[in-house]
C-alpha positions in Angstrom: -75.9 214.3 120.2 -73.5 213.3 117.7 -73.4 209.2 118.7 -77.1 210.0 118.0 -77.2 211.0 115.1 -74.8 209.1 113.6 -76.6 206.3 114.6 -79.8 207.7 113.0 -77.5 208.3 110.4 -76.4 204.4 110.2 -79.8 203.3 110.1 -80.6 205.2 106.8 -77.9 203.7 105.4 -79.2 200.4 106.2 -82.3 200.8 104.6 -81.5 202.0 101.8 -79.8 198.8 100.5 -81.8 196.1 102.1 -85.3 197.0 102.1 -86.8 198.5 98.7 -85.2 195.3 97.1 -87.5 193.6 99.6 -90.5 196.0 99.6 -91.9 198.1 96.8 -90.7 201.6 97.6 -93.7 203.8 96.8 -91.5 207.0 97.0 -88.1 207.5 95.2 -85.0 207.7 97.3 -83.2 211.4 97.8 -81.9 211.1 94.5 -81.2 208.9 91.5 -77.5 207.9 92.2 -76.8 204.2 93.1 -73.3 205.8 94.8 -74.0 209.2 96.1 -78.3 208.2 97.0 -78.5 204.4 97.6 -76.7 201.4 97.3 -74.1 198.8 98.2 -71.2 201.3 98.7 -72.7 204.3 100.7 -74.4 200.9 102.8 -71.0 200.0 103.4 -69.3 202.7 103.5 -71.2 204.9 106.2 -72.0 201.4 108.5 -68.5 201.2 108.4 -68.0 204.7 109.7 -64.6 205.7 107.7 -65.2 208.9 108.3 -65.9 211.1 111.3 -68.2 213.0 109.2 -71.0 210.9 107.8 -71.0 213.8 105.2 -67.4 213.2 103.5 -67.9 210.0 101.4 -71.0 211.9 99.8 -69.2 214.6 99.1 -65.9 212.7 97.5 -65.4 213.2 93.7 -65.5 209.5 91.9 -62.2 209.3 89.4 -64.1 206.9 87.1 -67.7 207.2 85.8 -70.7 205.8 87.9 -71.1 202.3 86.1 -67.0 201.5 86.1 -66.8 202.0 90.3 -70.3 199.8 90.3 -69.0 197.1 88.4 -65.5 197.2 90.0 -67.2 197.2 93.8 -69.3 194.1 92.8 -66.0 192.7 91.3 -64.6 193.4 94.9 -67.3 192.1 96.7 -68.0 188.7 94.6 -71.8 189.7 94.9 -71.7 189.8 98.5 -71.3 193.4 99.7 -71.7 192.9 103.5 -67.8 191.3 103.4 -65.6 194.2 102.6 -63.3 194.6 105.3 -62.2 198.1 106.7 -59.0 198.3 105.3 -60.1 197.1 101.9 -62.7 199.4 101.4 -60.4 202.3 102.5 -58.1 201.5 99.6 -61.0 200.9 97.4 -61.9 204.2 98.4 -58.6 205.6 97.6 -58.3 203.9 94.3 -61.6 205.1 92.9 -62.5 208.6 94.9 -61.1 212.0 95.3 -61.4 214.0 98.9 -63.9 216.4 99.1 -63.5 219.9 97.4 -62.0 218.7 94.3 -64.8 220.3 92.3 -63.8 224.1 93.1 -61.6 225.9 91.2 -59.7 229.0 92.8 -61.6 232.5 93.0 -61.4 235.4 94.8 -64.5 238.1 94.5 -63.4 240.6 92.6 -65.9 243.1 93.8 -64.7 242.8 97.7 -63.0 245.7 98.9 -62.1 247.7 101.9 -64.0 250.0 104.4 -67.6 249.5 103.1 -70.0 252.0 103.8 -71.9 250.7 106.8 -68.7 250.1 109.1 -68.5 253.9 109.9 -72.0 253.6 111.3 -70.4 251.5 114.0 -70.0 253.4 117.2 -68.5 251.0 118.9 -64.6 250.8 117.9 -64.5 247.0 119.0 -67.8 246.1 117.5 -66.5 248.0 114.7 -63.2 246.3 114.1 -64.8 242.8 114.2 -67.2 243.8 111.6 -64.2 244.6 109.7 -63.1 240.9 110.3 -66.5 239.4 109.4 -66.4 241.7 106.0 -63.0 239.9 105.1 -64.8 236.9 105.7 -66.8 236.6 102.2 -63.5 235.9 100.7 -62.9 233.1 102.8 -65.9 231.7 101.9 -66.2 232.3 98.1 -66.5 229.5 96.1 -66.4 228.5 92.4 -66.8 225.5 90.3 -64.6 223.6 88.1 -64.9 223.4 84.4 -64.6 219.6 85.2 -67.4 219.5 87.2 -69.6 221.2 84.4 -67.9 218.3 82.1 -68.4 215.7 84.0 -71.1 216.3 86.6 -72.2 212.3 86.7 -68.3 212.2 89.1 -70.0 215.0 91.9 -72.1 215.0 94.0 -72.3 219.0 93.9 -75.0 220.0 91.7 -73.2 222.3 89.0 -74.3 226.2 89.3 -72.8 229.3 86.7 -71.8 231.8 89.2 -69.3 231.5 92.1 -70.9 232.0 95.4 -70.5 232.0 99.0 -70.9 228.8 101.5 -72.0 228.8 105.1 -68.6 227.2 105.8 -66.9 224.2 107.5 -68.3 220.9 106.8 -71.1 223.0 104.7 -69.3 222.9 101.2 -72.2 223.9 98.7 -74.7 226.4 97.9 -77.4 226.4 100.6 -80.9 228.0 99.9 -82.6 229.6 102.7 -79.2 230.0 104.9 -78.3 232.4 101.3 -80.6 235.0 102.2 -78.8 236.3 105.6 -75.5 236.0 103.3 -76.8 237.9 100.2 -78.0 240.9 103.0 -74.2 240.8 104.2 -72.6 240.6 101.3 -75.1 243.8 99.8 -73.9 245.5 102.8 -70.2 244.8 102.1 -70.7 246.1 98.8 -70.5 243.0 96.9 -73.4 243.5 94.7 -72.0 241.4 92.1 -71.5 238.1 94.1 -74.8 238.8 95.6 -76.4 239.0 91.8 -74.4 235.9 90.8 -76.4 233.9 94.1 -79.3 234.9 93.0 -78.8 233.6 89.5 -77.7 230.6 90.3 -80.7 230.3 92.0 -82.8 230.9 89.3 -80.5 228.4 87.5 -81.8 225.7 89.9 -85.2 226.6 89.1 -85.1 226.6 85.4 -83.3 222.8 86.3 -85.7 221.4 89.1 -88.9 223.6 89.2 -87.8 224.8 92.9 -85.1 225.3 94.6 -83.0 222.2 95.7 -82.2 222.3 100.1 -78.9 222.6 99.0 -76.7 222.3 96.0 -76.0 218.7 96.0 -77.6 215.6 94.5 -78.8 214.3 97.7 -80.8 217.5 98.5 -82.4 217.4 95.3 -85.8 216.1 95.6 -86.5 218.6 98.9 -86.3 222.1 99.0 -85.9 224.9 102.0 -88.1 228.0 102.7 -88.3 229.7 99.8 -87.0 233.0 100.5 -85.5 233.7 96.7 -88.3 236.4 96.4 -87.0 238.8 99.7 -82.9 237.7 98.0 -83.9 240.0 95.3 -86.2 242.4 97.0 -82.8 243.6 98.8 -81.2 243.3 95.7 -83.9 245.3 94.6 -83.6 247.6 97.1 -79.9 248.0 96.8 -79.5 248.1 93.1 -82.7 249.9 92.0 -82.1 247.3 89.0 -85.4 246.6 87.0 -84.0 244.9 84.4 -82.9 242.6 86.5 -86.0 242.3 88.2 -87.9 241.6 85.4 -85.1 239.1 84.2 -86.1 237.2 88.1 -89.7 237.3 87.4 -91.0 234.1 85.9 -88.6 232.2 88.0 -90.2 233.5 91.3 -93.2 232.7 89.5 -92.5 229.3 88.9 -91.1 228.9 92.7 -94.0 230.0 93.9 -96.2 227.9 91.8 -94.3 224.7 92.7 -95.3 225.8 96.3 -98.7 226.2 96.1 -99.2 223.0 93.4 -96.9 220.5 95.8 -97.3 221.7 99.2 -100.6 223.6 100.0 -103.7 221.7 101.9 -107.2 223.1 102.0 -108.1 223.5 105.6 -111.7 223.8 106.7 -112.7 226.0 109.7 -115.9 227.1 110.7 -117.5 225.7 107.4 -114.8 227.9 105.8 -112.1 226.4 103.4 -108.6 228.0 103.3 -105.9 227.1 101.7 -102.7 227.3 103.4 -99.2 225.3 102.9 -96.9 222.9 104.3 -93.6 221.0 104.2 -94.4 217.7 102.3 -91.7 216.1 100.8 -92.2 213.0 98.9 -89.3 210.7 99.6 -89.2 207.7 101.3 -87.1 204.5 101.7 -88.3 202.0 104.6 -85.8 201.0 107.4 -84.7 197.7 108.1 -86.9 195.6 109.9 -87.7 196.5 113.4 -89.9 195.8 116.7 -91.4 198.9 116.3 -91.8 199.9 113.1 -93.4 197.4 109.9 -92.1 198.8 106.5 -95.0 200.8 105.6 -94.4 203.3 109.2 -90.7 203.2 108.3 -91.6 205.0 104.8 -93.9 207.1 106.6 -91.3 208.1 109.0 -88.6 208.5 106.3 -91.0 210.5 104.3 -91.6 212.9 107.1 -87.8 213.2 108.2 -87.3 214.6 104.7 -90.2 216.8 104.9 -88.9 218.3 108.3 -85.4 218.7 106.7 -86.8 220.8 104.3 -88.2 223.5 106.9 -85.2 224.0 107.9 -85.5 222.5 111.2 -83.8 219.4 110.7 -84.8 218.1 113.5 -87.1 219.6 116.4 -90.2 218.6 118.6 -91.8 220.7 116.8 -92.9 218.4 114.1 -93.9 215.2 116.8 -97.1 214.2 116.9 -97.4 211.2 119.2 -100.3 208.7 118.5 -102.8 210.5 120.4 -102.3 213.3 118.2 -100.3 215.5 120.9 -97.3 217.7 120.1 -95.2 214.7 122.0 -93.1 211.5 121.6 -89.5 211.4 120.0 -87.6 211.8 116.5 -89.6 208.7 115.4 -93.0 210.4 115.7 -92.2 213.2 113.5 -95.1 214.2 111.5 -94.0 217.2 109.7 -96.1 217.1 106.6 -99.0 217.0 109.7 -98.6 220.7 111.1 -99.0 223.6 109.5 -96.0 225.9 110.0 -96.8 229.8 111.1 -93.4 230.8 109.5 -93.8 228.9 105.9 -97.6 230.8 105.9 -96.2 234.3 107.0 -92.8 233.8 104.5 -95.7 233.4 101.3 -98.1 235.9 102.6 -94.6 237.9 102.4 -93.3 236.6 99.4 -97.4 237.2 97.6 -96.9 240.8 98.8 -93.2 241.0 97.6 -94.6 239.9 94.1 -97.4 242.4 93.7 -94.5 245.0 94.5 -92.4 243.4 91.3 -95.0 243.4 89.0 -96.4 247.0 90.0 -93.1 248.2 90.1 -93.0 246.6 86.4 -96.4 248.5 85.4 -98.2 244.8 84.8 -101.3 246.1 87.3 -103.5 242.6 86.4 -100.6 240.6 87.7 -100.1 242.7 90.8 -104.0 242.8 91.7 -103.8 239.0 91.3 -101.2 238.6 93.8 -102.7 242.0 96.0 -105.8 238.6 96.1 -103.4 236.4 97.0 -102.3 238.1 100.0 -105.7 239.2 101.1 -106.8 235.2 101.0 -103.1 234.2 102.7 -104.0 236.8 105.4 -107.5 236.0 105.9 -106.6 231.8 106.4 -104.1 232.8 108.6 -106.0 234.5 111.0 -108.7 231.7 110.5 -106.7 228.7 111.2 -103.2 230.1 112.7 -104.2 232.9 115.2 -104.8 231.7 118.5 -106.8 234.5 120.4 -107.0 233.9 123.6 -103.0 233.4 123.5 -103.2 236.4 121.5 -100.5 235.0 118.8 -100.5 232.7 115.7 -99.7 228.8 116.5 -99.3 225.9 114.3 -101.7 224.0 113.1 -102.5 219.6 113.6 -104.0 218.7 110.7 -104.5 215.4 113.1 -106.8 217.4 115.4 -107.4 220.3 114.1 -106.4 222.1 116.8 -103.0 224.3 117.5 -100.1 223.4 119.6 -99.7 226.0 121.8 -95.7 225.7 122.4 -93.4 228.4 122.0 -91.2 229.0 119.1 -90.1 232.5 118.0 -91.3 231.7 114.7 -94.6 232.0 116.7 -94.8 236.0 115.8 -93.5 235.4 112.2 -96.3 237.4 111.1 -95.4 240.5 112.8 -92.0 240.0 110.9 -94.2 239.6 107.2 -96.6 242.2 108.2 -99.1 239.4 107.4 -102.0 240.5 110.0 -105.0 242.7 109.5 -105.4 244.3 113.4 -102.8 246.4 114.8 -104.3 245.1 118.3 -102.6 241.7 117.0 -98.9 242.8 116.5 -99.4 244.2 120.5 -101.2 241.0 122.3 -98.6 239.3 120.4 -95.9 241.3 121.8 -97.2 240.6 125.4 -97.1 236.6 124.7 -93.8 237.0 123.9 -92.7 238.9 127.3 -94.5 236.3 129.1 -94.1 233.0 127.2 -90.8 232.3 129.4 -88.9 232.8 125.7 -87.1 236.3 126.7 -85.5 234.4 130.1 -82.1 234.2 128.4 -79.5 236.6 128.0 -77.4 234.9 124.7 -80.5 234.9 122.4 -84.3 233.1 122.3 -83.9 229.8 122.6 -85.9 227.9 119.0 -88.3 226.2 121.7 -88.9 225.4 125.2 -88.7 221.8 125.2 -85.4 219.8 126.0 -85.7 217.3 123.5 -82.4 216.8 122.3 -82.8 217.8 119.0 -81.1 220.9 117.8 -84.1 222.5 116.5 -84.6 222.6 120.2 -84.1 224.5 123.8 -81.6 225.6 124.5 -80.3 226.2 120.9 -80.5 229.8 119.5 -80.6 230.0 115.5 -79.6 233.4 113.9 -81.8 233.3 111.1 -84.8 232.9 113.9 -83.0 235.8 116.0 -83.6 238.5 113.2 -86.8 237.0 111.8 -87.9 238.1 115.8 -85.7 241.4 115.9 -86.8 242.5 112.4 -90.9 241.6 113.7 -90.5 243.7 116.5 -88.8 246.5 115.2 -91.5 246.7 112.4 -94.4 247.5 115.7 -95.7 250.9 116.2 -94.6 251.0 119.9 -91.7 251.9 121.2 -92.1 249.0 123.9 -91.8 246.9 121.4 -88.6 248.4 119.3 -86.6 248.5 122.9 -87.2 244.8 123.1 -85.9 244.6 119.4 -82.8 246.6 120.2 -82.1 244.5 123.3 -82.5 241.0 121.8 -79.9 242.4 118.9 -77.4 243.9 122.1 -77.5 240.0 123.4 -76.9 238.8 120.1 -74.3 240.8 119.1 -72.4 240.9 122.2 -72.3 237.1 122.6 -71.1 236.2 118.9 -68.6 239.4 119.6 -67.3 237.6 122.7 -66.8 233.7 120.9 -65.1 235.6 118.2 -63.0 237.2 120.4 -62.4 234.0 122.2 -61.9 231.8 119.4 -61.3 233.9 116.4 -64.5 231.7 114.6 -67.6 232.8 113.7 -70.5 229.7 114.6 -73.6 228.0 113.1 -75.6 228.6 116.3 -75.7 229.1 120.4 -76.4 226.8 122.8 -77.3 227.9 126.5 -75.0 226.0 129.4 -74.9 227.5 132.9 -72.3 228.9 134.4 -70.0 227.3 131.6 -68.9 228.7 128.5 -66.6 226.0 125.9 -66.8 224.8 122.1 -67.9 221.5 121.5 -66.3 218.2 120.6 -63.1 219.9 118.9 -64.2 217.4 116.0 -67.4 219.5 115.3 -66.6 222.8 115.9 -65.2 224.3 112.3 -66.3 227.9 112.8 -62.8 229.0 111.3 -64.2 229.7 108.2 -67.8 230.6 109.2 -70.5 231.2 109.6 -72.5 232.2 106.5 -76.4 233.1 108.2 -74.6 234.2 111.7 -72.2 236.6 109.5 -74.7 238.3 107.7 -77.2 238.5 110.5 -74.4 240.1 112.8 -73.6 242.5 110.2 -77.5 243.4 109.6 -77.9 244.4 113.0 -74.9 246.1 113.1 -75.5 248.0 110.3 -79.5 248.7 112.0 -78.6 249.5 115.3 -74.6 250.6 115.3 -75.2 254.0 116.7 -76.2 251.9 119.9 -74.6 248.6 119.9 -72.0 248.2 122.7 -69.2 245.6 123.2 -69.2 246.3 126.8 -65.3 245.7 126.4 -63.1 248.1 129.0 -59.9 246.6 127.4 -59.3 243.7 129.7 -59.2 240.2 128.4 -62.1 238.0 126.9 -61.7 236.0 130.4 -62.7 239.1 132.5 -66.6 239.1 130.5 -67.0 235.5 131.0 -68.5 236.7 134.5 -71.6 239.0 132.6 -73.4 236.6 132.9 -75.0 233.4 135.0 -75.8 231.6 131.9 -73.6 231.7 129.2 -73.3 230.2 125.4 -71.6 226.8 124.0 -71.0 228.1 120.8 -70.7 224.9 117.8 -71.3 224.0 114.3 -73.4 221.5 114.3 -73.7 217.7 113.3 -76.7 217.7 110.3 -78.3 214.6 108.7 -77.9 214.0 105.7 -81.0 212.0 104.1 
């Protein structure tokens, strides 16, 4: 996986430098910086794989503005960039950049303390004390930025933001948008409503800056976004706080977010002489690759286009976004079609995030605004069940906007509409229940794998995400039956116990599970960094700690962590994972 995507990696690189030269580039590149975004050095530097981590060069700080390292590369190179040795460019690289990390300044949250609250609703005295660890965590991860970095943001590559917040951790450095809301839910239950608020402002920062939310707080991410979850990060707020001042400080930027959404990436989808609006991720950036047997310049952009728009759901990458030239959910990373497919869980999060509003502004006593969005949700609801809600399956599917038709595979984010509460029939929330116990998705015991399909990709079986975890746990615990809650609580005992058991192994807190039989290691020592980690998988641990701790169980009898390696036939490989940047 990772000579794989490095070599993915290399061939964005490639293109970037030779081809829109060559061909006229429709679509901008990621962003507008001729170091950190396209150009001779990043060419060379990331073909010439310095780094282990294609990541580090685009995170380095430059030590002189843009245009004096430009001038001084092309003095270098004599005009001919493809002849820079290794060694020279390393000291190039030395002479002009700083390592990564130079932009933070040293900070502490003041507002962490001991023994919050929620741990003494932790039966369990092991599950408890590791809560205790992952609580101590959030200092590990705080971050702030440098005065310098405000002062000079032209030298980073990190995107500057007023209040200090906390990053996933590892090789993840920066703000990240929808991987924030499973860390603001933690840190709210640590009692650290003050970092929380700061997250959330900074947030609203990035709109008043962008329109929308960046993918992440760096320059390359900013011309994508994530699933816009800001709206639920200060409904718990919200719900925490009882703060209407701030809410009505949040307002208009949630109502920009959400305009940006339904301006840039809705579609108008006609069913059954019906038109529905519904929305998508379309993100539009694209640089061809260099020229290749398969693919003329024009497909390359396509492709490029649609790689972007997939890293932008999230699921960066996943068969879930191929669409093979027949139109069939098949084929490899190079028929990803992203912008294609309507996604379930980007529908349900709006229909959540329309319902979510109507609450602010009712809660605010503006009624007009609330019945507005009350419409909004009664439309959202009413496509959905038009276009998304496969019947005889009995659950909602996405959508080919090449056939018109669903995809039937499975993906938890299949019932993400039990999660937003986004149907009309009860009936629905209990035929969906039963495709679940029989879609083959429940066969393992470390968490629901993201799909059923062995594609390599890691948006793929036999991954298991967090954030998808609790978006499935949450859906089911919301269902009237008690069928359904039991399943809840069981899928949050796996959970739990198998993160509890790789913490106890290797002190580290991970991005994700993957599924191995009869086997349970890290990965390539190079990937793994769970030592200071995992922003989503800490907060989700502690969410369903703090909702079911009175049940939770360790299974721990005292022996060693070598003794519960034999609970199970098929265990987890526990990692942090290799992303593309793009």
């Amino acid at each position: 996986m990772r000579g794989f995507l490095a070599a993915v990696m290399c061939l964005c690189l490639c293109l970037v430098l030779f081809l829109c030269p060559l061909y006229s580039c429709a679509l901008p590149p990621p962003c507008d910086s001729e170091i950190y975004c396209y150009g001779d050095i990043l060419r060379q530097v990331q073909t010439a794989k310095l780094f282990d981590d294609d990541k580090h060069f685009v995170d380095m700080k430059l030590k002189s503005a843009p245009d004096i390292i430009l001038t001084a590369f092309h003095n270098l190179t004599h005009g001919d960039p493809n002849s820079v040795p290794p060694a020279v460019l390393r000291d190039f690289l030395h002479k002009y950049f700083d390592e990564p990390g130079k932009e933070f300044a040293p900070w502490s949250p003041p507002d962490w303390h001991d023994n919050p609250q929620f741990l003494a609703g932790i039966a369990d005295a092991e599950l408890r004390s590791w809560a205790e660890k992952l609580h101590h965590l959030w200092k590990s991860l705080g971050r702030k930025i440098s005065s310098d970095a405000l002062a000079h943001p032209e030298q980073y590559s990190q995107i500057f933001t007023p209040h200090p917040f906390v990053v996933p951790g590892g090789r993840f450095r920066e703000l990240y948008y929808w991987d924030s809301y499973w860390v603001i839910n933690g840190l709210l239950l640590s009692e650290m409503t003050d970092t929380a608020r700061g997250m959330i402002l900074n947030f609203i920062h990035l709109i008043n800056r962008y329109g929308f939310i960046p993918n992440g707080a760096r320059v390359y991410y900013e011309r994508r976004s994530q699933p816009p979850f800001l709206s639920l990060m200060v409904e718990s707020y919200y719900q925490t706080t009882n703060d209407t001042d701030f809410l009505r400080t949040a307002l208009p930027a949630l109502e920009q977010e959400y305009l940006f959404w339904m301006r840039n990436r809705s579609v108008a989808v006609e069913v059954k002489g019906n038109k529905h609006v519904l929305n998508r991720f379309d993100v539009q950036v694209g640089l061809p690759r260099p020229a290749s047997t398969s693919l003329n310049s024009d497909a390359a952009e396509r492709l490029w286009k649609e790689l972007h728009s997939g890293a932008e759901s999230g699921w960066d990458f996943s068969s879930r976004w191929f669409v093979d030239g027949l139109g069939n959910n098949n084929g490899s990373l190079k028929d990803t079609r992203t912008s294609l497919l309507i996604p379930t869980d980007l529908n349900a999060l709006l229909c959540r995030n329309e319902r979510t509003l109507a609450h602010f502004y009712r809660t605010l006593g503006n009624e007009s605004e609330a019945a507005r969005y009350d419409k909004a949700v009664s439309a959202r609801q009413e496509a959905i069940e038009a276009v998304l809600w496969d019947e005889k399956r009995g659950v909602w599917l996405d959508y080919s906007l090449v056939t018109n038709t669903s995809h039937p595979a499975f993906y938890p984010t299949n019932l993400a509409p039990v999660w937003a509460d986004c149907y009309s029939h009860p009936s629905m929330g209990q035929k969906a229940l039963h495709y679940l116990q029989t879609s083959g998705g429940l066969a393992f015991p470390n968490g629901v794998p993201t799909s059923l399909v062995d594609s390599g990709q890691q948006w793929d079986y036999p991954n298991a995400w967090p954030p998808l975890q609790h978006i499935l746990i949450q859906g089911l615990s919301s269902l009237p039956s008690q069928e359904a809650r039991e399943l809840g609580f069981d899928l949050a005992q796996s959970w739990i116990r198998t993160n509890w058991l790789a913490y106890v192994k290797y002190e580290a807190m991970f991005e994700k599970v993957i599924k191995k039989r009869f086997i349970m290691c890290v990965c390539d020592h190079n990937e793994v960094q769970g030592d200071l980690g995992f922003g989503w998988t800490n907060g989700v641990a502690l969410q369903l700690l703090s909702q079911y701790g009175d049940r939770l169980t360790s299974g721990s009898n005292g022996n060693s962590f070598t003794s519960c390696l034999s609970i199970s036939v098929s265990v987890a490989l526990l990692c942090s994972a290799q992303t593309l940047f793009l």
